[in-house]
KEMAR-757989 format. One line per 4 residues: for each residue x, y, z of N, C-alpha, C. Coordinates in nm, 4 decimals, always signed. Layout:
X:Y:Z:X:Y:Z:X:Y:Z; ...
% end
This chain:
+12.6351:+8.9005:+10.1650:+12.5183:+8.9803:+10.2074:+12.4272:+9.0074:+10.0877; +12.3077:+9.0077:+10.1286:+12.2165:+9.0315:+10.0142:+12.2366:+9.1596:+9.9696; +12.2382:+9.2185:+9.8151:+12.2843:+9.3286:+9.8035:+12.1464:+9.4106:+9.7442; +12.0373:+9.3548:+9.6770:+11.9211:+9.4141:+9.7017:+11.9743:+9.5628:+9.6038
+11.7789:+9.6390:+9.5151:+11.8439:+9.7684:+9.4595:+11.9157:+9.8618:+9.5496; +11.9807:+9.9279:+9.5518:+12.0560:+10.0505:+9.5519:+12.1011:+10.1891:+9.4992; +12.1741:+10.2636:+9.5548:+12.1863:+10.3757:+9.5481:+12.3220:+10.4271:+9.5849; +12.3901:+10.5596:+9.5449:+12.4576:+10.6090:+9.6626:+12.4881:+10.7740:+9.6475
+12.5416:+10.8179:+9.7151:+12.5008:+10.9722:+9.7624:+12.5847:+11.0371:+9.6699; +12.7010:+10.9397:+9.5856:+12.7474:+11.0499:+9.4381:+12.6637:+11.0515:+9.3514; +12.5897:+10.9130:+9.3110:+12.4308:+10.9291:+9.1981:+12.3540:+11.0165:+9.2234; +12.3034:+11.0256:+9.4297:+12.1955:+11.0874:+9.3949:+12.2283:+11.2120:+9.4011
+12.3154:+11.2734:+9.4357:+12.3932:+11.4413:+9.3954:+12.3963:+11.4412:+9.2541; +12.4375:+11.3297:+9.1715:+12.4680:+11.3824:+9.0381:+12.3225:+11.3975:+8.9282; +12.2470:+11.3283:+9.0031:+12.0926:+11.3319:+8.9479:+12.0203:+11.4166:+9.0140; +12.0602:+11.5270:+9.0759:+11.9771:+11.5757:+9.1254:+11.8792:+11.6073:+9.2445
+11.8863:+11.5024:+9.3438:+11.8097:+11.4660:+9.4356:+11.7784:+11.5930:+9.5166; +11.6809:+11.6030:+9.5608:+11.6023:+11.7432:+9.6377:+11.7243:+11.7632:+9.7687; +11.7468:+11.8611:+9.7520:+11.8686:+11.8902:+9.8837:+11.8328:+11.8570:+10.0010; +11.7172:+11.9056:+10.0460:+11.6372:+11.9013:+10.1659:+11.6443:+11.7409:+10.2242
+11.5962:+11.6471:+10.1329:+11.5438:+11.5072:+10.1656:+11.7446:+11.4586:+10.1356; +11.7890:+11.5260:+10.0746:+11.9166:+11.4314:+10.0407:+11.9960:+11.4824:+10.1829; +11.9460:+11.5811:+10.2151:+12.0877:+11.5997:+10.3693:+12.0065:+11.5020:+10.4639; +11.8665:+11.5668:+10.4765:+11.8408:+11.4464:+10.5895:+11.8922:+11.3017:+10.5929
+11.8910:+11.2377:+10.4390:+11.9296:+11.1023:+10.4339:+12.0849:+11.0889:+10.4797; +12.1308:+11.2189:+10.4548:+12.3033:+11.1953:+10.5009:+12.2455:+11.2132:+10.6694; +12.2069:+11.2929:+10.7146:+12.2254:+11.3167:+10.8834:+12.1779:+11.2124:+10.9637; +12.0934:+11.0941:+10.8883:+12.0373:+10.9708:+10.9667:+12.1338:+10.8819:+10.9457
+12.1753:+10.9249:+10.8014:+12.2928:+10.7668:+10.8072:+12.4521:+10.8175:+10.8447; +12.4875:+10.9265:+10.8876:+12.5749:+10.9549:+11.0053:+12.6272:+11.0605:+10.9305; +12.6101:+11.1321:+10.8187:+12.7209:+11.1981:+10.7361:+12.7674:+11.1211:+10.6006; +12.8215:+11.2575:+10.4961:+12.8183:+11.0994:+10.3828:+12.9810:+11.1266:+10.3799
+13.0388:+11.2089:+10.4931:+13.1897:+11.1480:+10.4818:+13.2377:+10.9842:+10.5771; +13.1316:+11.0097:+10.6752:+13.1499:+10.8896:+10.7292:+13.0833:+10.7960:+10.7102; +12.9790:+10.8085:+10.5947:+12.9050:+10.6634:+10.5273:+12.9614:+10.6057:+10.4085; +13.0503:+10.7317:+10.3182:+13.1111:+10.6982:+10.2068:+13.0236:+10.7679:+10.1184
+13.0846:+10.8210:+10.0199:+13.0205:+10.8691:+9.9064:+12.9932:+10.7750:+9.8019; +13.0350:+10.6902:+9.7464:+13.0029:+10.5644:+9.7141:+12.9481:+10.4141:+9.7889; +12.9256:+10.4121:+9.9023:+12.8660:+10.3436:+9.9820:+12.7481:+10.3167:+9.9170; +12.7280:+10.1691:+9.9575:+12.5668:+10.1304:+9.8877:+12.4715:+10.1582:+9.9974
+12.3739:+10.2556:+9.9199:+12.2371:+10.2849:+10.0182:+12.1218:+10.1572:+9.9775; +12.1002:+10.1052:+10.0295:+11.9645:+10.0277:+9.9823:+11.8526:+10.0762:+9.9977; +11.7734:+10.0496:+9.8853:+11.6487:+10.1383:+9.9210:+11.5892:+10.1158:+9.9727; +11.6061:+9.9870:+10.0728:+11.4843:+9.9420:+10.2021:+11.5413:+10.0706:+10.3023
+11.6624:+10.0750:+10.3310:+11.7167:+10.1609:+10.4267:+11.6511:+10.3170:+10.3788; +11.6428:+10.3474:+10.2460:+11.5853:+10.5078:+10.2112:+11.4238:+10.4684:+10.2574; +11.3648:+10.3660:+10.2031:+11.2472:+10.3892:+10.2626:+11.1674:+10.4199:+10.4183; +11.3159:+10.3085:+10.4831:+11.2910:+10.3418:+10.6259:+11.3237:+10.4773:+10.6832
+11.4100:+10.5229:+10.6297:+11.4497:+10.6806:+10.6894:+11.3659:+10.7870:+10.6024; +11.3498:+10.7669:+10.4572:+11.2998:+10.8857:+10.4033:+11.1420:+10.8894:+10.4117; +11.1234:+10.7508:+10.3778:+10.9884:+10.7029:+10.2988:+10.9209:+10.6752:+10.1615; +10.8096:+10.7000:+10.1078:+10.7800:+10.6087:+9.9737:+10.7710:+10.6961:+9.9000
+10.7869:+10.8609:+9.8927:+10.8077:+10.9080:+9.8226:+10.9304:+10.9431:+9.7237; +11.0274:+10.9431:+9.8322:+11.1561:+10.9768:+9.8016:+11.2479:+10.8462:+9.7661; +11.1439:+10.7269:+9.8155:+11.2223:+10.5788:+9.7519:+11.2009:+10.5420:+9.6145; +11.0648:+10.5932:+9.5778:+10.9595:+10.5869:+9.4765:+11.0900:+10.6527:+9.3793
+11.1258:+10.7683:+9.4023:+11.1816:+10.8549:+9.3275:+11.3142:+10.8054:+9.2971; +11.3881:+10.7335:+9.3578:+11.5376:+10.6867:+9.3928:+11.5417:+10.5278:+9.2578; +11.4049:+10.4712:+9.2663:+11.4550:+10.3565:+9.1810:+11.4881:+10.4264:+9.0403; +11.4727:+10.5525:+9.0278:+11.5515:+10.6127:+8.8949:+11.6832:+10.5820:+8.8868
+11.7734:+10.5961:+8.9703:+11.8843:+10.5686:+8.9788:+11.9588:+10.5178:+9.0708; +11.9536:+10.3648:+9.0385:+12.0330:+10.2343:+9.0601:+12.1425:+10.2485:+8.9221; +12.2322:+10.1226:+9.0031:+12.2732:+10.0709:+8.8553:+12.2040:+10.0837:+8.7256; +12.2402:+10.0704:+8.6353:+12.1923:+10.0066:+8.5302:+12.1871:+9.8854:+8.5380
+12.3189:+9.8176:+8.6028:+12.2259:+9.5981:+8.6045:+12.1147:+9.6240:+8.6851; +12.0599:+9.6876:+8.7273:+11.9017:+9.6936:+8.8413:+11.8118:+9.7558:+8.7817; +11.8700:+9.8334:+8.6900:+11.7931:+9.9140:+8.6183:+11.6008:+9.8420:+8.5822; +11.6182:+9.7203:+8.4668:+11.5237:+9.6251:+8.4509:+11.3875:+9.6069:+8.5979
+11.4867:+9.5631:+8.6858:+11.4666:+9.5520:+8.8402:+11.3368:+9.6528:+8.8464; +11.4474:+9.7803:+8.8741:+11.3874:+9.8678:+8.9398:+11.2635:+9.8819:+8.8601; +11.2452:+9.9154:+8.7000:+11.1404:+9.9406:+8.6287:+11.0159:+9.8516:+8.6304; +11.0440:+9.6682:+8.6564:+10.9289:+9.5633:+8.7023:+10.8799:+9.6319:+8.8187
+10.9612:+9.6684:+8.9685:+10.8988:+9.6780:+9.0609:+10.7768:+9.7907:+9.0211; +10.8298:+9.9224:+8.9847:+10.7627:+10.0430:+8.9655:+10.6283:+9.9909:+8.8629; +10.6368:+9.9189:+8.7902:+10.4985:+9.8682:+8.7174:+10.4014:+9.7765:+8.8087; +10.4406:+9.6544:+8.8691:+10.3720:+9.6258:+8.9395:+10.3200:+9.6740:+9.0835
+10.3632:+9.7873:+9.1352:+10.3427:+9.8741:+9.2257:+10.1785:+9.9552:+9.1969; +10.2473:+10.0305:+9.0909:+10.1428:+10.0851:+9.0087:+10.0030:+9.9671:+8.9418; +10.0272:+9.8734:+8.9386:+9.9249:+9.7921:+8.8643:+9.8432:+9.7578:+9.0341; +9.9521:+9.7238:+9.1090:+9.8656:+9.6896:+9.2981:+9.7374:+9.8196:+9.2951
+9.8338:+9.9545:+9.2758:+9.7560:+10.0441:+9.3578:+9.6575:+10.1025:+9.2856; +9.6574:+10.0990:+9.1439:+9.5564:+10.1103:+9.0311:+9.4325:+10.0220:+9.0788; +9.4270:+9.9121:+9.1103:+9.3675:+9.7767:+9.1859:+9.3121:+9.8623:+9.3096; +9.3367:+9.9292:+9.4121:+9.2921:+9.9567:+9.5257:+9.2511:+10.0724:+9.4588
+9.2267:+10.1638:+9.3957:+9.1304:+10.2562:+9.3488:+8.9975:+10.2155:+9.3681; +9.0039:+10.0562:+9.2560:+8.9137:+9.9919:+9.2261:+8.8475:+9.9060:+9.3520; +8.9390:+9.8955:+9.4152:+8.8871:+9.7879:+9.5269:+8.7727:+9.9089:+9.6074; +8.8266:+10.0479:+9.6071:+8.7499:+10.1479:+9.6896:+8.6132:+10.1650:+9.6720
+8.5937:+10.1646:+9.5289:+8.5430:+10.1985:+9.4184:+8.4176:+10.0698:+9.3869; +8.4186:+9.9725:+9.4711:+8.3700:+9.8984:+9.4442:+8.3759:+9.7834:+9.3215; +8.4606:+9.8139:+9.1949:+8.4327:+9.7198:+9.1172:+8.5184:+9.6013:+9.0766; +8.5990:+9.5950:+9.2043:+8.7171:+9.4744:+9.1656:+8.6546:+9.4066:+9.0811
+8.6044:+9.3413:+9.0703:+8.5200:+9.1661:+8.9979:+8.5085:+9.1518:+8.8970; +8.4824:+9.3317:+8.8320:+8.4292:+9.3189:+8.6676:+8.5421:+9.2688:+8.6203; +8.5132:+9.1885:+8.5340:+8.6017:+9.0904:+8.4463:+8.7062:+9.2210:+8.3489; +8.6648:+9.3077:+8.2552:+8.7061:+9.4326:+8.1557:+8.8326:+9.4746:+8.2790
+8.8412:+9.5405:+8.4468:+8.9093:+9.5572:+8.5117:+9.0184:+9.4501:+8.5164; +8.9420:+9.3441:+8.5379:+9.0670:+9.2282:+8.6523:+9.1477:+9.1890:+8.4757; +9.1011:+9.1851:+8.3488:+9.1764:+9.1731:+8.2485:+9.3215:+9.2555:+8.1988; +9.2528:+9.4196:+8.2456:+9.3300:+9.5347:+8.2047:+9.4463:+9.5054:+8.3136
+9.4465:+9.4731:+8.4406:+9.5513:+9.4670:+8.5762:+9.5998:+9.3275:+8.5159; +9.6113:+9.2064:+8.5080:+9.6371:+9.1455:+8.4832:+9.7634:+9.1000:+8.3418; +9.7262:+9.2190:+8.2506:+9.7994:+9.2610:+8.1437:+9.9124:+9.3622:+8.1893; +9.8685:+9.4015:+8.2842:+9.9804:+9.5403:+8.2643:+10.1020:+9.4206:+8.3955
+10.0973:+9.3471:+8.4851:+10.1148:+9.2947:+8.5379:+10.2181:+9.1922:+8.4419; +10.1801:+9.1489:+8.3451:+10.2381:+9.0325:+8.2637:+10.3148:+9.1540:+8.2038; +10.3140:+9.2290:+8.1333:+10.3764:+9.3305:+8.0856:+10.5521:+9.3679:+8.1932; +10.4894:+9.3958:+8.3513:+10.6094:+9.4110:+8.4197:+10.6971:+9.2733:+8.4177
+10.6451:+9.1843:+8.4238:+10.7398:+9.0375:+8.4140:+10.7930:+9.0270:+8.2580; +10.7744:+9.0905:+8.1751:+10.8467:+9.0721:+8.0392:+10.7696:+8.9563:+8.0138; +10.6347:+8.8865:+8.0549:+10.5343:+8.8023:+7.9655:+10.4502:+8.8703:+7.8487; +10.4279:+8.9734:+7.8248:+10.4073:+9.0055:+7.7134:+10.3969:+9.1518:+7.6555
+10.3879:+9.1690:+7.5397:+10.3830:+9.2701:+7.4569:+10.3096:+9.4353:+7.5095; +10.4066:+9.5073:+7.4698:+10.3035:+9.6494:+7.5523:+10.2248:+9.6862:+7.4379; +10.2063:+9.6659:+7.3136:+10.0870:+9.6535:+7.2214:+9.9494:+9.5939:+7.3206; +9.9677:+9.4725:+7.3956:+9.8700:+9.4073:+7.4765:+9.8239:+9.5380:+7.5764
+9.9268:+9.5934:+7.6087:+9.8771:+9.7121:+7.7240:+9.8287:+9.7899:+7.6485; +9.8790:+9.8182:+7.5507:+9.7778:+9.9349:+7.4777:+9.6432:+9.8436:+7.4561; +9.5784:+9.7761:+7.4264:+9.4575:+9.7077:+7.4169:+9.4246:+9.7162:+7.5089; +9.4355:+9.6941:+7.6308:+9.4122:+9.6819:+7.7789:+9.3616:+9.8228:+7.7917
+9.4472:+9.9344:+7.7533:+9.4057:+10.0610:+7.7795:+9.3087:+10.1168:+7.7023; +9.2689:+10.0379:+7.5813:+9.1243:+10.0765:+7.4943:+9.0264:+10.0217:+7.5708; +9.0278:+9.9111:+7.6053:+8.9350:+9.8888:+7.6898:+8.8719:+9.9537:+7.8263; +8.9909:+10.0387:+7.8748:+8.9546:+10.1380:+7.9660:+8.8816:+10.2361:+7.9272
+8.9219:+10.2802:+7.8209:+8.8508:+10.4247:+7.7395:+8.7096:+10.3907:+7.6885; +8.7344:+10.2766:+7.6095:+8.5779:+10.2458:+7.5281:+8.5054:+10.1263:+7.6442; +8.4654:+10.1274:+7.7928:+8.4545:+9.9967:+7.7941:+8.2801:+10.0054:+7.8493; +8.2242:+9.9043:+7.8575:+8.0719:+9.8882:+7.8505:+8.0017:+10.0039:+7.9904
+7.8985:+9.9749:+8.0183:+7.8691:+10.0444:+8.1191:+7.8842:+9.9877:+8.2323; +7.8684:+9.8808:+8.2757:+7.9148:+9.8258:+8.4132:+8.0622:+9.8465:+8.3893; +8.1560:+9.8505:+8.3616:+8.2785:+9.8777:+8.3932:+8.3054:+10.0055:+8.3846; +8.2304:+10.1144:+8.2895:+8.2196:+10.3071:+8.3501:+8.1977:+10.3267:+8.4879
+8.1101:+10.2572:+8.4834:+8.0339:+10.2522:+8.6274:+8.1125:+10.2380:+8.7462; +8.2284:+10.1529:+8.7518:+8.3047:+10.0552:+8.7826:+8.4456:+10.1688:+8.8538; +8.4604:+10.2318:+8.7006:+8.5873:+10.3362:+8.6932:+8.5311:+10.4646:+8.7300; +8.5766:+10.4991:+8.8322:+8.5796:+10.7176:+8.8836:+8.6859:+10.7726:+8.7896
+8.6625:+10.8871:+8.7774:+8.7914:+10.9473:+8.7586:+8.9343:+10.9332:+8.7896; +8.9312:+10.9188:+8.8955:+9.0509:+10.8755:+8.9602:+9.0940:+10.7486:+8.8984; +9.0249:+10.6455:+8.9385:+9.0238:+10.4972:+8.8719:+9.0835:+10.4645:+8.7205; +9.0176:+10.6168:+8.6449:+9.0609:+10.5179:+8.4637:+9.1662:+10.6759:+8.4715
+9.1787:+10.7518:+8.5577:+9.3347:+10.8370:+8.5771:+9.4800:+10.7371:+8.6374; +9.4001:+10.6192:+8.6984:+9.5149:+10.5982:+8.7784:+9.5675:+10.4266:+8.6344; +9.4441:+10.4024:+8.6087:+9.4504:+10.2991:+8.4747:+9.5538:+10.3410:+8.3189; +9.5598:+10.4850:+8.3234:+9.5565:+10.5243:+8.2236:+9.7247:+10.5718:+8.2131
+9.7477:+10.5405:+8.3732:+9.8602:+10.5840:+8.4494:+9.9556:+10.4587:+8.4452; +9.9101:+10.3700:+8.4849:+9.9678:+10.2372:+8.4917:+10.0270:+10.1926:+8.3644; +9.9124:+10.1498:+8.2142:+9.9527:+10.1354:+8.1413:+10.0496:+10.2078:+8.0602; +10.1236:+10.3088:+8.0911:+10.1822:+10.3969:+7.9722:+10.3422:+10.3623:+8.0674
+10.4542:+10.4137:+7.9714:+10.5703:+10.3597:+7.9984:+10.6549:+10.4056:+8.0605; +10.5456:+10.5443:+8.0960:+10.6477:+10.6412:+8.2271:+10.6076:+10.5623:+8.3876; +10.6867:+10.4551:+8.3904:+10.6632:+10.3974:+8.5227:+10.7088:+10.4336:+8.6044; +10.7932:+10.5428:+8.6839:+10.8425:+10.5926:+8.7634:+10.7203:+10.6305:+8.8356
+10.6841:+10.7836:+8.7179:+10.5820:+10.8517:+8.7144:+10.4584:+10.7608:+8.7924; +10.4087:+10.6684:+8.6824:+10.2835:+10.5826:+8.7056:+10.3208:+10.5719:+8.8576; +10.3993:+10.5118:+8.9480:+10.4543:+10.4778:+9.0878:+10.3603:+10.5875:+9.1349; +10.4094:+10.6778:+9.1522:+10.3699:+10.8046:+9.2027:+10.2251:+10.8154:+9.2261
+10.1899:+10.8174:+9.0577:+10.0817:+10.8937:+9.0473:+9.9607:+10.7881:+9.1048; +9.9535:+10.6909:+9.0890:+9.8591:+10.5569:+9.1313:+9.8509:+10.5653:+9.2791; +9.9696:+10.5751:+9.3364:+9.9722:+10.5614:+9.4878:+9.8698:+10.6693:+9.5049; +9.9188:+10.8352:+9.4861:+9.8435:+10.9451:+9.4797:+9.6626:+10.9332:+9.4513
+9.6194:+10.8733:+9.3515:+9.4988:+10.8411:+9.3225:+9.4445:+10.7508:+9.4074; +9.5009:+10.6879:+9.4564:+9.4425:+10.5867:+9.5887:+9.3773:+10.7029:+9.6701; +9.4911:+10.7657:+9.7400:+9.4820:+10.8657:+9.8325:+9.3236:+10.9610:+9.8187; +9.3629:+10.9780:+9.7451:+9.2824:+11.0856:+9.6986:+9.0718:+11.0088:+9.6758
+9.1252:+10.9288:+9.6293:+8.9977:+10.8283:+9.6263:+8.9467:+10.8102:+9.7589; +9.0238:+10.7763:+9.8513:+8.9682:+10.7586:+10.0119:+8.9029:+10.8986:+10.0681; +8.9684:+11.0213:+10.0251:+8.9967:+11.1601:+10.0958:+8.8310:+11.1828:+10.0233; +8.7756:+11.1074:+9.8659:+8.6574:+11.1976:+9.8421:+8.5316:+11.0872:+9.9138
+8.5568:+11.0026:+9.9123:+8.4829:+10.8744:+9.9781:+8.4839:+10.9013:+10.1095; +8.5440:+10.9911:+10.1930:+8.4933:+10.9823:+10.2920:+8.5315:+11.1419:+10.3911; +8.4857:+11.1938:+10.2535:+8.5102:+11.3448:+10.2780:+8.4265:+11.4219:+10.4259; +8.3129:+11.3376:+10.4368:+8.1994:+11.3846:+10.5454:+8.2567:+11.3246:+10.6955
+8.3519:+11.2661:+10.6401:+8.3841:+11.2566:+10.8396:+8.5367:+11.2631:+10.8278; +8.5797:+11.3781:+10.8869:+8.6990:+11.4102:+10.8431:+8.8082:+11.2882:+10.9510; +8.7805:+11.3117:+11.0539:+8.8525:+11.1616:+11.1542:+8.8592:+11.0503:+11.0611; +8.7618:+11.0028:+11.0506:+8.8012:+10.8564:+10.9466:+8.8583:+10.8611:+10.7936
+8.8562:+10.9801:+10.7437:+8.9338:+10.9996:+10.6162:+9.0797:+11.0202:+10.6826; +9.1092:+11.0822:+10.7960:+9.2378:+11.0614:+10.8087:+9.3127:+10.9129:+10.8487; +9.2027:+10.8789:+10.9269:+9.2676:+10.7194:+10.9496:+9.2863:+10.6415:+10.8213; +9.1817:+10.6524:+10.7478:+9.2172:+10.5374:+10.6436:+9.3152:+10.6058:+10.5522
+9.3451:+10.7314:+10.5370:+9.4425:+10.7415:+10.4434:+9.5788:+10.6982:+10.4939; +9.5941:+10.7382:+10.6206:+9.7380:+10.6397:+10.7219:+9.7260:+10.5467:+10.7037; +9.6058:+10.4354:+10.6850:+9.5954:+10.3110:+10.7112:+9.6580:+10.2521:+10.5266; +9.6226:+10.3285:+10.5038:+9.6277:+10.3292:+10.3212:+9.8054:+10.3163:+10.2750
+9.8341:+10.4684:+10.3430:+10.0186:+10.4580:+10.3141:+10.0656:+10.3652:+10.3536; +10.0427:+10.3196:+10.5107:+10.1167:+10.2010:+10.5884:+10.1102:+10.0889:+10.4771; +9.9730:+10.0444:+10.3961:+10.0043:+9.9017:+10.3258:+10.0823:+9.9502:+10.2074; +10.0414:+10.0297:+10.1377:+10.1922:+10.1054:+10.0228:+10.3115:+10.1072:+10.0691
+10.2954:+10.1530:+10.1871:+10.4808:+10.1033:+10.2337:+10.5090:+9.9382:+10.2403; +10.3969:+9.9031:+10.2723:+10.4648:+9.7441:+10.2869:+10.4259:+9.6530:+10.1977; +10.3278:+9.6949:+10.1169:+10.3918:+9.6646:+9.9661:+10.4800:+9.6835:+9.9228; +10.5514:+9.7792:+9.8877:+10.6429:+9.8694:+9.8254:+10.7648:+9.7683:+9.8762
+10.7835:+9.7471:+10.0578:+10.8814:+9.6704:+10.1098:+10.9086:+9.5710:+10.0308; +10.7578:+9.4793:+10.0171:+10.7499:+9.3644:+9.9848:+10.8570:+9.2988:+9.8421; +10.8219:+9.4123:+9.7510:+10.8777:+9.4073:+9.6241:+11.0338:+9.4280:+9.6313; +11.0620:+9.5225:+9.7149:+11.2196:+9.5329:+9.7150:+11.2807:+9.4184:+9.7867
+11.2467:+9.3547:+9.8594:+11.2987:+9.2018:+9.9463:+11.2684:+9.1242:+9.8030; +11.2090:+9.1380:+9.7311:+11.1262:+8.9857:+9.5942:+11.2385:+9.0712:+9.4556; +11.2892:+9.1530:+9.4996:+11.4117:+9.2027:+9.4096:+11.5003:+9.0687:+9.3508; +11.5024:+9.0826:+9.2032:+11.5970:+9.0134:+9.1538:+11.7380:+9.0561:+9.1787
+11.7411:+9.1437:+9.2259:+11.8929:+9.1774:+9.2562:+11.9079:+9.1076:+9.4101; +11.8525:+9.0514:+9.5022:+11.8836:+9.0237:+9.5912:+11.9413:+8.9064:+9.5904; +12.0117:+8.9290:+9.5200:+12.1694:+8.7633:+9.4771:+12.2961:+8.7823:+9.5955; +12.3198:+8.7036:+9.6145:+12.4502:+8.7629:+9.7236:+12.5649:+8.8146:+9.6467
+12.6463:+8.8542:+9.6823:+12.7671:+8.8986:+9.6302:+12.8846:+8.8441:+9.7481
% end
């Protein structure tokens, strides 16, 4: 069986996990005397029962062999949704953008140097006026987010800045700011899916 990242309900007790979200995850998956306290949770299964917050939060603690894993997914997550700021935002195209995503991206595959991300991230700070122009607040918050090495965090916070980008863009009609922000989570979730199925851990055992 594909064994895919994971989890299980002695890690996430021993790390801490929010009580609230950790019983529910026991009461959907039947009890954790009758799921096992060491039982492997996969985090497609937490995402389907908990969702992307509390999955977001969980690739903290896998294994350590997933460990690597888990930390690529959480960067390129963050580099997607840094990207849909921009896509909101109008300035996918500028070249200074599609360079900075592109780096932090090679960065999650172990193609190159996070010195390169730090360059990537000067270019955010110092960069011409069509690419200010380019970046909101949110945008060189969610850039500024991506590149740095708290990728858990970055997960979080990028998804969040999406959100929030739609909510001021379309603050004057409150109906369609709610649709597109649903419409918004739904593809973060299935992104998010996407990456955990493209898991290097999904080797059989």
């Amino acid at each position: 069986m594909p064994k895919g990242l994971y989890t299980t309900f002695t890690t996430l007790k021993a790390n801490n996990a929010c009580k609230e979200r950790y019983g529910y995850l026991a009461r959907k998956l039947g009890g954790i005397r009758n799921y096992g306290e060491q039982t492997h949770i996969p985090l497609s299964t937490i995402l389907d029962i908990n969702g992307f917050a509390d999955t977001a939060w969980a690739l903290r603690v896998v294994p350590n062999t997933q460990y690597e894993d888990a930390r690529r997914i959480a960067r390129l997550c963050a580099a997607d949704f840094a990207e849909r700021v921009i896509e909101y935002c109008g300035g996918k195209d500028n070249e200074n953008i599609a360079y900075i995503l592109e780096t932090i991206r090679l960065y999650a595959e172990g193609r190159c140097s996070f010195e390169k991300v730090l360059q990537a991230k000067m270019i955010a700070l110092t960069a011409d006026n069509k690419t200010t122009q380019a970046t909101t607040t949110y945008a060189l918050k969610a850039f500024m987010s991506a590149c740095s090495k708290r990728e858990y965090d970055a997960l979080t916070e990028t998804s969040t800045y999406v959100l929030w980008t739609i909510e001021e863009a379309y603050e004057a009609d409150l109906g369609l700011m709610q649709k597109m922000v649903k419409k918004e989570q739904e593809w973060q979730i299935k992104k998010f899916r996407q990456y955990l199925r493209q898991s290097k851990s999904n080797t059989k055992v």
